[in-house]
C-alpha positions as CSV (number, residue, x, y, z in Angstrom):
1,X,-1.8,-11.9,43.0
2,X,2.1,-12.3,42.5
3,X,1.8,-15.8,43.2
4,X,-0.4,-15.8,39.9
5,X,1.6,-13.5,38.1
6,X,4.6,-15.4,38.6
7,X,3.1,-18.6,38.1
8,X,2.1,-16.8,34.4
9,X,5.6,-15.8,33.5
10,X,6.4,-19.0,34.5
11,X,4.0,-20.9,31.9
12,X,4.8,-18.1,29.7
13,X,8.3,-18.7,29.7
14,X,7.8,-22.4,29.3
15,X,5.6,-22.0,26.0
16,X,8.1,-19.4,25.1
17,X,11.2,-22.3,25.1
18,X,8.9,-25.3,23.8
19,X,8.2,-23.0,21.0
20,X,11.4,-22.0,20.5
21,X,12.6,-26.3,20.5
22,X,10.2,-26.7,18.3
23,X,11.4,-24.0,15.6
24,X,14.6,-25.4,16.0
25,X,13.5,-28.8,15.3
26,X,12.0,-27.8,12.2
27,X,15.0,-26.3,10.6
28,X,16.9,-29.5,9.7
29,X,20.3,-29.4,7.8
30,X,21.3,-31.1,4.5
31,X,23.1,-34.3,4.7
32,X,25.9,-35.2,2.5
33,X,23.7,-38.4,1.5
34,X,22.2,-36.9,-1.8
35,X,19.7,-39.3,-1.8
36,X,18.4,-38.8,1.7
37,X,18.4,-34.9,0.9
38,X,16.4,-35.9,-2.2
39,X,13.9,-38.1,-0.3
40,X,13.8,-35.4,2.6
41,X,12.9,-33.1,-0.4
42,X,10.3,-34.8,-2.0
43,X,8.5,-35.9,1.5
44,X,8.5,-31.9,2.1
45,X,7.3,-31.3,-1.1
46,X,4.8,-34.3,-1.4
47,X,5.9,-35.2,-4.8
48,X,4.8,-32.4,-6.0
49,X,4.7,-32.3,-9.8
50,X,6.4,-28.8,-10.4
51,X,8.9,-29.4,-8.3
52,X,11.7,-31.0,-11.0
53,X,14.4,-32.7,-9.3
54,X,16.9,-34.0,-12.2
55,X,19.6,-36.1,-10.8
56,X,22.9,-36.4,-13.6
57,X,26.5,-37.6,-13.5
58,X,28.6,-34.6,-12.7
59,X,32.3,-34.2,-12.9
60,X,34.9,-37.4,-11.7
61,X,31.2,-39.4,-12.2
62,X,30.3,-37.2,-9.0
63,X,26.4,-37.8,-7.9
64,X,24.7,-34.4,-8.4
65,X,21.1,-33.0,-8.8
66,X,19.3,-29.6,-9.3
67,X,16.2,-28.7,-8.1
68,X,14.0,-26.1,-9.2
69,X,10.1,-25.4,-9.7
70,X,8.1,-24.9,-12.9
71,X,7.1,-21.8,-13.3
72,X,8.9,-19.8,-11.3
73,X,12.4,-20.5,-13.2
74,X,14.0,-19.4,-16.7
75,X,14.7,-23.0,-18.4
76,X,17.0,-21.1,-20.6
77,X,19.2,-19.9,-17.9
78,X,19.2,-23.3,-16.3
79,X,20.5,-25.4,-19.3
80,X,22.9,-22.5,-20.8
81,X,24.0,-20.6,-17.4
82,X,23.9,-23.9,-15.1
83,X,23.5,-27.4,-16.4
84,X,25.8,-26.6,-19.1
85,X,28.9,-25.1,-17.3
86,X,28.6,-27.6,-14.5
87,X,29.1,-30.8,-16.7
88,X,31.6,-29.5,-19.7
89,X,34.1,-27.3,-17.3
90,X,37.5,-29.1,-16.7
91,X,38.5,-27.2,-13.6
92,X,35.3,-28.9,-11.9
93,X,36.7,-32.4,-12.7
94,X,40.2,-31.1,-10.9
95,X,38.7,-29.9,-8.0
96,X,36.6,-33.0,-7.1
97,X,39.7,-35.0,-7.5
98,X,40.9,-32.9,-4.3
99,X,38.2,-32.6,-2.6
100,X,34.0,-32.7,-3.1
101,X,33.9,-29.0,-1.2
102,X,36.7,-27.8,-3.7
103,X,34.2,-28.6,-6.7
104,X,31.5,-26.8,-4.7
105,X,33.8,-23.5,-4.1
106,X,35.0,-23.8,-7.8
107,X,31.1,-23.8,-9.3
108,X,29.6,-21.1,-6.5
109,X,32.6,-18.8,-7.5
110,X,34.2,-19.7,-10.7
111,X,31.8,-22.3,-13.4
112,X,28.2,-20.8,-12.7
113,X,27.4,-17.5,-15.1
114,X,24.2,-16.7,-13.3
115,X,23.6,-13.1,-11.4
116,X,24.0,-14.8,-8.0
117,X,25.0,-17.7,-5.9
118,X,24.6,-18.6,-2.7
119,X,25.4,-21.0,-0.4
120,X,22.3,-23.3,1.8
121,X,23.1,-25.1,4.5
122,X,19.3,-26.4,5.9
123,X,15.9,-27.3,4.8
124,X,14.2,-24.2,5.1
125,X,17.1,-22.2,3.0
126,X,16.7,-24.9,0.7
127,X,13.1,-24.2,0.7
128,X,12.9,-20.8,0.7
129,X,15.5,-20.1,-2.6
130,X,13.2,-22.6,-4.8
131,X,10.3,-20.4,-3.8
132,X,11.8,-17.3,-4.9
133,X,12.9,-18.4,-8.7
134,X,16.2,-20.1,-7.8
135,X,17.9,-23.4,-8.8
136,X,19.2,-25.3,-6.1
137,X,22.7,-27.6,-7.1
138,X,22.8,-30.6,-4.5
139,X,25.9,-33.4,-4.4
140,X,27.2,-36.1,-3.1
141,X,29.2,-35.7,0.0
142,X,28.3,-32.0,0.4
143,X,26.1,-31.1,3.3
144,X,25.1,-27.7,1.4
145,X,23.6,-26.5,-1.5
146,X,24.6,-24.1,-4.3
147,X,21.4,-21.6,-5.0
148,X,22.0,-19.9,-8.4
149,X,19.4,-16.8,-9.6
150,X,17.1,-18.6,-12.2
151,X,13.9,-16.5,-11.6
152,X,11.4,-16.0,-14.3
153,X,7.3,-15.7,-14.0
154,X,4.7,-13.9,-15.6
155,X,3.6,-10.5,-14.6
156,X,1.8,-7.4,-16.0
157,X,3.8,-5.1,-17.6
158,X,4.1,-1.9,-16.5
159,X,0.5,0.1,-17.3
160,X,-1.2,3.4,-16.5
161,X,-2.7,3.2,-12.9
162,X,-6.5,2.4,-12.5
163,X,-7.3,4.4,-9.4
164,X,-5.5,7.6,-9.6
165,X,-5.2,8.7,-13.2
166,X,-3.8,12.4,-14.0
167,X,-4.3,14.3,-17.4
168,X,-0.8,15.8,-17.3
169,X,1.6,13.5,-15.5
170,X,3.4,10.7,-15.9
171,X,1.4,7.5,-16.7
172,X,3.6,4.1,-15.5
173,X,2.1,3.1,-12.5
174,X,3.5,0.1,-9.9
175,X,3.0,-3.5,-10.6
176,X,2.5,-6.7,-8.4
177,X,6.5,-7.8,-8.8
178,X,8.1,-5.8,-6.1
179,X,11.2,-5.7,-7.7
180,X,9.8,-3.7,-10.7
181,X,8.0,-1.2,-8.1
182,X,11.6,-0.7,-6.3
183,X,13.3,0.1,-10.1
184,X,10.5,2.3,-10.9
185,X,11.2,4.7,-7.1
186,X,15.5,4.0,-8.0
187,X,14.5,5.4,-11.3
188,X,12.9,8.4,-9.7
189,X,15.7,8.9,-7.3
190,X,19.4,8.6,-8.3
191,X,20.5,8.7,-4.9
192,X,22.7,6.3,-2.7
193,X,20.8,8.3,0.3
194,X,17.8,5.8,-0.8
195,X,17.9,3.0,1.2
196,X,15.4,-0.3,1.1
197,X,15.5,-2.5,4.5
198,X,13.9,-5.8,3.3
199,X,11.9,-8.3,5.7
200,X,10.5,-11.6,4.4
201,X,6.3,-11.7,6.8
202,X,4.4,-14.5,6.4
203,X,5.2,-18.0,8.0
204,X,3.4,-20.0,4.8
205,X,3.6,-17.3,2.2
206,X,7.1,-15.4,3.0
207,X,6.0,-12.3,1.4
208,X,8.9,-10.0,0.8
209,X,8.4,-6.4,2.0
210,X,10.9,-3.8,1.3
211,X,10.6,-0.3,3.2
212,X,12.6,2.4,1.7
213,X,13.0,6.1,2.3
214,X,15.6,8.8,2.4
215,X,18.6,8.2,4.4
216,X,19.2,11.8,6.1
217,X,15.8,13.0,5.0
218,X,13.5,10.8,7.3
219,X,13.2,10.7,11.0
220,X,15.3,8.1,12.2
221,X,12.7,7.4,15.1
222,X,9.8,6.7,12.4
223,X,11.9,4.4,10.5
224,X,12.6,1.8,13.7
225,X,9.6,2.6,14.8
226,X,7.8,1.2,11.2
227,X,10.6,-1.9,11.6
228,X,9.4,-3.0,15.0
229,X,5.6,-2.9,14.3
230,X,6.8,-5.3,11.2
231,X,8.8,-7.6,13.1
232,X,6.2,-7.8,15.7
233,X,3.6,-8.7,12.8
234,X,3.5,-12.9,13.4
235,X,1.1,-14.2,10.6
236,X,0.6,-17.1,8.3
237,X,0.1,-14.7,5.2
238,X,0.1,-11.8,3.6
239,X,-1.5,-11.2,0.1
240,X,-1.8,-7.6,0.3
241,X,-0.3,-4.1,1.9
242,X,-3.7,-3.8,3.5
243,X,-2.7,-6.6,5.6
244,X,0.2,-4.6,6.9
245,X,-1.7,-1.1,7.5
246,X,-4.4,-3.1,9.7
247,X,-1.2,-4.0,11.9
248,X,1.1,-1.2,11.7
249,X,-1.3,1.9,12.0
250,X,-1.8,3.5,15.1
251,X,-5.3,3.6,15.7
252,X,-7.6,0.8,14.7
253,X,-11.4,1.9,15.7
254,X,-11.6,5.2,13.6
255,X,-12.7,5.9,10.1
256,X,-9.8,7.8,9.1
257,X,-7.3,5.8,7.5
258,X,-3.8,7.0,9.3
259,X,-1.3,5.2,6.4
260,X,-2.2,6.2,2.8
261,X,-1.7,4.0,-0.3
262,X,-1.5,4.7,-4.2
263,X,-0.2,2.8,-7.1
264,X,1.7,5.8,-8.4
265,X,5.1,6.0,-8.1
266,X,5.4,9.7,-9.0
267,X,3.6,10.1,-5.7
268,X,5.5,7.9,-3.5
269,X,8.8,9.2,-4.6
270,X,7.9,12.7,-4.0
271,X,6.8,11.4,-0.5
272,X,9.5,10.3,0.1
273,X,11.9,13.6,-0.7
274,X,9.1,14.7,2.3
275,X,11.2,12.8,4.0
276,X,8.1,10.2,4.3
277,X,8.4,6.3,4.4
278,X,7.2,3.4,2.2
279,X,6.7,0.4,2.7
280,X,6.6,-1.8,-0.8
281,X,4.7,-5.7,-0.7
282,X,5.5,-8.0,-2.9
283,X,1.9,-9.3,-5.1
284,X,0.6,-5.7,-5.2
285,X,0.6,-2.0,-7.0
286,X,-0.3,-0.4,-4.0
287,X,2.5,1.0,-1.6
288,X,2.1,2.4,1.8
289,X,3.4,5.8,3.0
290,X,3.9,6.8,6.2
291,X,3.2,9.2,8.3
292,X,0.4,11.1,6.7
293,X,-1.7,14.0,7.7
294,X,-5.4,14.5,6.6
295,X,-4.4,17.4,4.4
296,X,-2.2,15.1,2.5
297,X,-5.5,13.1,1.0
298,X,-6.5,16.4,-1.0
299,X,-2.9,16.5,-2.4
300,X,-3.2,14.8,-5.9
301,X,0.1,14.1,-7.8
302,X,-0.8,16.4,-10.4
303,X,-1.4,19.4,-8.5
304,X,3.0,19.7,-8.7
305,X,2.9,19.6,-12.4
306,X,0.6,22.6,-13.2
307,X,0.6,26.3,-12.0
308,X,0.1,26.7,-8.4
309,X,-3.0,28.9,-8.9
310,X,-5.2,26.2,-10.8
311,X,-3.6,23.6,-7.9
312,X,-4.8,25.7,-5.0
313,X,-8.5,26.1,-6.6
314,X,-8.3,22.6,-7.0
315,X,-7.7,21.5,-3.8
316,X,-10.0,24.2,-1.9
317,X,-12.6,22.3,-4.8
318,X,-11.9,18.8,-3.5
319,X,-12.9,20.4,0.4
320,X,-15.6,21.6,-0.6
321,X,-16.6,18.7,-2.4
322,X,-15.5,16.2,0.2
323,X,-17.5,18.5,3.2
324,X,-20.4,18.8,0.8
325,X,-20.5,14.6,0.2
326,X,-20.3,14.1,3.9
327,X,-23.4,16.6,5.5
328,X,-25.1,17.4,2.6
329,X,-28.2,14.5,3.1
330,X,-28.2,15.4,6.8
331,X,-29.0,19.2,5.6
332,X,-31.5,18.7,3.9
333,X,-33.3,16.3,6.5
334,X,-32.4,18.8,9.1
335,X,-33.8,21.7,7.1
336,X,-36.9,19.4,5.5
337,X,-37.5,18.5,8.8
338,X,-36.6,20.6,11.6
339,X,-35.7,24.2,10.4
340,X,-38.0,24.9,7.6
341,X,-38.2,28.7,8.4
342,X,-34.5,28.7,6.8
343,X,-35.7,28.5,3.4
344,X,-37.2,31.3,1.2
345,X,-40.9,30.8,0.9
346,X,-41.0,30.1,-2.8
347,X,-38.5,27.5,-2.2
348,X,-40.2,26.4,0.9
349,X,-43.5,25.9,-0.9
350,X,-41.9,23.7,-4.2
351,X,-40.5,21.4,-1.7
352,X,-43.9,21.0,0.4
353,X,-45.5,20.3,-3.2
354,X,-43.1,17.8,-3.9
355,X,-43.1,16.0,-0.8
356,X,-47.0,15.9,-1.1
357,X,-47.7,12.3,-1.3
358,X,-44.6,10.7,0.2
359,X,-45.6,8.0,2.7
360,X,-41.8,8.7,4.4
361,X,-40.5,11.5,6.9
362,X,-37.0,13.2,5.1
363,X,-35.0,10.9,7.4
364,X,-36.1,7.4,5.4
365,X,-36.4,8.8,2.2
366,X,-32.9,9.9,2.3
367,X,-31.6,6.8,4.2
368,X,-33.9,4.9,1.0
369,X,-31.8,6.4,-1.8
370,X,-28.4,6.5,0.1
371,X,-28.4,2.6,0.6
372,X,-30.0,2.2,-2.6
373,X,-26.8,4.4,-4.4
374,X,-24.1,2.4,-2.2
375,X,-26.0,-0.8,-3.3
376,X,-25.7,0.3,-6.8
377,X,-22.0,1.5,-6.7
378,X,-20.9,-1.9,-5.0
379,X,-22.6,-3.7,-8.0
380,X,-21.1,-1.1,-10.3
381,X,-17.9,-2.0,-9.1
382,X,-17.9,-6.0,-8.7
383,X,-19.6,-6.5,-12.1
384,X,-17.7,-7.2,-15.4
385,X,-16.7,-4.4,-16.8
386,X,-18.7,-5.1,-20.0
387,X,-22.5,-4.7,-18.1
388,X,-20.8,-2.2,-15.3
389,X,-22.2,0.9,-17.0
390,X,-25.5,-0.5,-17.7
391,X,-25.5,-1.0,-14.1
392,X,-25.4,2.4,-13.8
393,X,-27.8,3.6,-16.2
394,X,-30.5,1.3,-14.9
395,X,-29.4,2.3,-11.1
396,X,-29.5,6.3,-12.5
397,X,-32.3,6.4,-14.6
398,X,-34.5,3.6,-14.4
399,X,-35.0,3.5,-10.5
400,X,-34.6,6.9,-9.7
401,X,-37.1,8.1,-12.3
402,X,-39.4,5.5,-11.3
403,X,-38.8,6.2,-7.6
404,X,-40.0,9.5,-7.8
405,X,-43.3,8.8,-10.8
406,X,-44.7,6.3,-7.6
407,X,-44.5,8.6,-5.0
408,X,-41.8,6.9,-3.3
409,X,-38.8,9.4,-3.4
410,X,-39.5,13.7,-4.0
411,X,-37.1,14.9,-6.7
412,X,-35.2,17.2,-4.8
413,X,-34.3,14.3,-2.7
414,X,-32.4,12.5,-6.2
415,X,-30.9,15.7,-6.9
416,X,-29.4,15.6,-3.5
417,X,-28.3,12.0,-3.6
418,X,-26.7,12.7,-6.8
419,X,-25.0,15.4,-6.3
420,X,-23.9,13.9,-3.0
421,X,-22.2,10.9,-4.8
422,X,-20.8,13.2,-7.4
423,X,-19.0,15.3,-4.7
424,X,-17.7,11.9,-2.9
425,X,-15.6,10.9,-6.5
426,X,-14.1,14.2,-6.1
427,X,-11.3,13.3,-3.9
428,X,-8.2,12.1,-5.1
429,X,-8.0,9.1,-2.1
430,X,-10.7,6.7,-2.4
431,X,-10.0,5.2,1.4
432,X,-11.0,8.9,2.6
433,X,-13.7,8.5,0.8
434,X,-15.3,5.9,2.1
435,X,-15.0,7.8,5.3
436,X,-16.6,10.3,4.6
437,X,-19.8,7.6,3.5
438,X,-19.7,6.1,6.6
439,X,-19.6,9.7,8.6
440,X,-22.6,10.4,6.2
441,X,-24.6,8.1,7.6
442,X,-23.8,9.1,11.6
443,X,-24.8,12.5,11.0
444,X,-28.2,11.5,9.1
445,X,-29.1,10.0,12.3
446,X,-28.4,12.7,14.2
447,X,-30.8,15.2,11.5
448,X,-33.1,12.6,11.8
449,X,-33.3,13.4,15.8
450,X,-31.9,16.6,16.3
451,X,-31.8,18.7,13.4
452,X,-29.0,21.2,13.0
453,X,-28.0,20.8,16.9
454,X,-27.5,17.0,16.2
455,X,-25.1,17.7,13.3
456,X,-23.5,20.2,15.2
457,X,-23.0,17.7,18.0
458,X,-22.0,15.1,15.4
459,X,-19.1,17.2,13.8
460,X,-18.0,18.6,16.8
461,X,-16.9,15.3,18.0
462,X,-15.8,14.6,14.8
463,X,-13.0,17.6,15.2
464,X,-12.6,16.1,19.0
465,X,-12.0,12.5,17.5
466,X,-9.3,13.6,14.6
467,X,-7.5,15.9,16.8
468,X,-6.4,13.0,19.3
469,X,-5.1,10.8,15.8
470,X,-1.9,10.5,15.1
471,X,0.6,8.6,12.4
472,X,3.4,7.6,13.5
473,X,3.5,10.1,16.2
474,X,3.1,13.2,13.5
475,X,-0.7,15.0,14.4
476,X,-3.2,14.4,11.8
477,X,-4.5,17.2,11.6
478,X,-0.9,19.5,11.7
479,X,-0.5,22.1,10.8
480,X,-3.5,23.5,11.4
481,X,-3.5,21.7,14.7
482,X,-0.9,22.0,16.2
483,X,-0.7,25.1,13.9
484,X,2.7,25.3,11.9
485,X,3.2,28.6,9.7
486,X,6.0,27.2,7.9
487,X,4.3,23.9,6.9
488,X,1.2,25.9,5.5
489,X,3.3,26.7,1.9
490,X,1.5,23.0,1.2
491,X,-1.7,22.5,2.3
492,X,-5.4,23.7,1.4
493,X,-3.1,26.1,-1.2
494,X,-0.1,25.4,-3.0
495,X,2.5,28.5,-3.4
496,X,4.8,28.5,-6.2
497,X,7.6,25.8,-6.5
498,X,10.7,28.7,-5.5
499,X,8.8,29.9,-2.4
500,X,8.9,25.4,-1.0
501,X,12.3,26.3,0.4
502,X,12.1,23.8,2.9
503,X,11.1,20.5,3.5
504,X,7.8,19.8,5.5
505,X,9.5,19.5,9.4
506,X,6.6,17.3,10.3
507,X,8.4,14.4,8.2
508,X,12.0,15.8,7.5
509,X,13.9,15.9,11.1
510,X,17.0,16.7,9.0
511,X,18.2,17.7,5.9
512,X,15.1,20.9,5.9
513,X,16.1,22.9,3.0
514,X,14.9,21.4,-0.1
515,X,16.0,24.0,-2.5
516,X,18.6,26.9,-3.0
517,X,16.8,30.2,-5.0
518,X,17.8,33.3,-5.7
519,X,15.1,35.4,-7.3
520,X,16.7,38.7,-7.4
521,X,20.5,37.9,-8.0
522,X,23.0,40.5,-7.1
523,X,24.0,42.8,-10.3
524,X,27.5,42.3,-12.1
525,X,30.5,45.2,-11.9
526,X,29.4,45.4,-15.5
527,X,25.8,46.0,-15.3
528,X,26.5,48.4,-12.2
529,X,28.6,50.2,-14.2
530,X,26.1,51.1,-16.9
């Protein structure tokens, strides 16, 4: 056996140097020959057509060339900021006559009028600055690059969000240019305590990912521990954050999501005064915050902005609501089926008249309508947005009216369907959601076999199952378990904002108090004396 294991390590070890050989022999450096730097260029490239190489005379009839790509740079700032200074500027023409790295010293820091500049000595720095928006200034006799800020693309403007809307709250919402997303939280938060750590994931795509939070604030442990499970994460692409949460969460085979995500950035800045983290991709509006709790999925951004009374009725709604769209169906089969001696007899007696006539036991008449509503809110959702509704009139109407005039469905069995699907659109998160759907389904089996028992079964080991969770190493469900009294001022009710003293200390490992208040300030000499 430790012959093996040794002779693994040693294999191991082996792959582990040819791989690193071969990394190094793909990063090749620039040679001072422009035109082999050009060639070696356009080979990488294959000719590509956006890929504009224009070679000019520059000063002393020096051999130059810039390279950019369509689309991704600002023409403007290339002829006015680059082009422009380059070939007019005396001092260039001085500094080539000493030396060719003296004219590439004197443009980087003194002719170029662009944001930045930096230096590339290799290939893939070449490679990479063209990719992100930048012109790269190539020369004779230098064996580096000049790469000067020229980025410019189209992207959406900044819009109300799609999934999370609010009636009273702000309405900007994060966009797929990650740099807008990061102005929108520095916006949020004046503070030099914010700080972004930016990796680049993605050996094709290089997708930039910034992860931010509140220097002080945060747990320090949370914060390495979300930059090793990135740098560990060794992929040809990533086109969305849901790439990243597959690989950074903590547990995979469960159907609660332990990482939330929204497109507001209300929300994520207020996470992150929780002393929370997020983690911001590049190509789309929805960031990652982490650790969460299950609590936190009832929490909706505009529960802060109104009185803490309507808040706390709000969120005890969106339990009940989220409890009801979950065991609801499995109820009634367990009733319908097992337990009918629960009912009131008038009650008891319209159902049996309804069901009089259905070819189906409650268990496929409610697993019937159930696949037939999640086929009709997939279709709702993938159709243009133009035929969407009638989608759901047809779905609503047309088939469930139908359904129950053949004899296929009873109507207490709609009403339960739809009131089911009602309760699941009352929570703010849609990824709990679809939990809750697929826990639906579980515990219909179960009232389809055991009746109440079986649901009982079914939730206990539910409980069992989100217990053991965790995010990050926080509890999932804290702080009801482990319980927390000072953590409950946030949670199934909201107490007013001058009572949130402190920070939540399942996030926040320093910096607790949040706020200063002083309700019943001491009396002047003045007022004492009257």
């Amino acid at each position: 056996m430790n012959r093996l294991l040794q002779r693994f390590a040693r294999k191991y070890n082996e792959g582990s140097q040819q791989d690193t050989q071969a990394k190094s022999k793909q990063i090749e450096p620039l040679s001072n020959s422009l035109q082999k730097n050009i060639k070696n260029l356009s080979a990488l490239t294959g000719n590509s057509s956006d890929v504009v190489i224009r070679t000019f005379q520059g000063a002393n009839s020096l051999p130059m060339a810039i390279v950019y790509i369509s689309g991704l740079t600002d023409t403007v700032v290339i002829n006015d900021h680059i082009m422009n200074p380059i070939m007019s500027d005396a001092e260039v023409n001085e500094a080539q006559q000493r030396n060719s790295y003296d004219s590439l010293t004197v443009i980087k820091d003194q002719i170029l009028t662009v944001s930045s500049t930096k230096t590339v000595s290799n290939i893939d720095e070449l490679m990479s600055s063209l990719y992100s928006g930048s012109t790269v200034i190539l020369a004779e006799g230098w064996d580096q690059g000049i790469s000067a800020s020229s980025a410019k693309w189209m992207q959406r403007g900044v819009e109300e969000p799609s999934s999370q809307s609010v009636i009273r709250g702000p309405k900007d919402g994060f966009t797929e240019d990650i740099s807008t997303n990061i102005a929108l939280l520095r916006r949020r938060i004046k503070s030099p305590n914010l700080w972004k750590i930016d990796r680049r994931i993605g050996t094709v795509t290089q997708t930039d990912v910034s992860v931010m939070y509140l220097k002080g604030t945060a747990n320090d442990l949370v914060v390495n521990e979300v930059l090793q499970r990135l740098d560990r994460i060794e992929i040809d692409g990533i086109l969305e954050s849901g790439y990243l949460e597959e690989f950074i969460q903590d547990q995979t085979f469960t159907p609660f999501p332990t990482i939330i995500n929204t497109e507001r950035p209300d929300t994520v800045a207020g996470s992150i005064l929780d002393g929370q983290v997020a983690v911001l991709v590049d190509g789309t509006p929805f960031v990652l915050v982490l650790p969460i709790t299950f609590l936190k999925f009832f929490m909706a951004s505009e529960d802060y902005y109104q009185r803490f009374d309507i808040s706390s009725v709000l969120r005890i709604l969106r339990f009940v609501a989220f409890t009801t769209s979950m065991i609801l169906p499995s109820l009634y089969i367990a009733i319908t089926t097992f337990h009918q001696e629960m009912l009131p007899t008038t009650l008891l007696v319209s159902l049996a008249a309804q069901r009089e006539g259905i070819p189906f036991p409650a268990f496929f008449e409610a697993l019937l309508m159930e696949l037939t509503f999640e086929v009709l809110r997939e279709a709702g959702v993938r159709m243009p947005r133009a035929i969407g509704s009638a989608i759901s009139i047809v779905g609503a109407l047309v088939l469930g009216q139908a359904a129950v005039e053949a004899g296929l469905v009873s109507a207490a069995m709609v009403i339960v369907v739809a009131f089911t699907a009602i309760s699941s659109f009352v929570v703010p998160a849609f990824n709990i959601s679809i939990a809750a759907r697929l826990i639906r389904f579980i515990l219909m089996v179960l009232a389809g076999v055991l009746g109440l028992f079986g649901i009982m079964s079914g939730l206990f080991f539910l409980l069992l199952h989100m217990l053991s969770l965790r995010s990050f190493g926080v509890p999932y469900m804290a702080p009801i378990a482990p319980f927390i009294p000072s953590n409950l001022k946030d949670t199934v009710i909201r107490v007013p904002w001058w009572m949130m003293v402190t920070r939540p200390r399942l996030f926040a490992k320093n910096n607790y108090v949040r706020q200063k208040v002083n309700l019943h300030p001491e009396p002047s000499d003045k007022e004492k004396e009257k």
